[in-house]
Each structure stands twice: as C-alpha cells, then as structure tokens.
Steps between C-alpha positions, in 0.01 A plus 500: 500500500156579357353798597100666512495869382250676490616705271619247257357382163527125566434257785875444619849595411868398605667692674924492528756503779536865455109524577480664133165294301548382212396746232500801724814745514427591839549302851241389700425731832703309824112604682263297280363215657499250204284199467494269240135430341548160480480473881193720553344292216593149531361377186202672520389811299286693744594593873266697741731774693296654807613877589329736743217273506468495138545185236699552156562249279795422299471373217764313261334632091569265232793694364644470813484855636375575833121628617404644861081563537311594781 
C-alpha cells in the first residue's frame, strides 16, 4: 500500500503486512488515518484543501516532495 506522510522525505512508500514501511525500523501507529497521495492527486500536481474557512494548497515539487501554502 502507498502511504502520504507528512513526515516523510518522499512522496509515497510501501508499506508490509506487518504495517512496518519499508526503510523504517519502526511500525506504523494502528491510529493514523493513511491516505495514499495518488488519490488526493489524481494526476495532478496541485490540490486546494479548504480548513476552517481557509484554502491551502498542496503542491507536488519537481523532486517529488510535498508543499502545503496558505
């Protein structure tokens, strides 16, 4: 399954049927909601996300890292 973090250094990584990502020693928390970026993105490389009446945009960078504005 890929997986958004927002504390990782790329776009996506795999995780395994022990929940442990690839690369990482430690599991993932059972509470995280995890969403994969393809399927907020669809293709494209800017969403808009409204919160508390605000917009933010995220933003897909060439080196594929991950970029939230106001």
């Amino acid at each position: 399954m890929n997986s958004f973090s927002p504390y990782g250094h790329t776009l996506s990584r795999r995780v395994t049927a022990t929940g442990v990502q690839e690369g990482r020693q430690h599991p993932i928390d059972a509470r995280l909601q995890v969403v994969a970026s393809e399927s907020l993105f669809r293709g494209a490389h800017e969403i808009g996300i409204e919160h508390e009446g605000s917009m933010y945009r995220l933003k897909i960078t060439r080196q594929g890292k991950l970029i939230l504005n106001k």
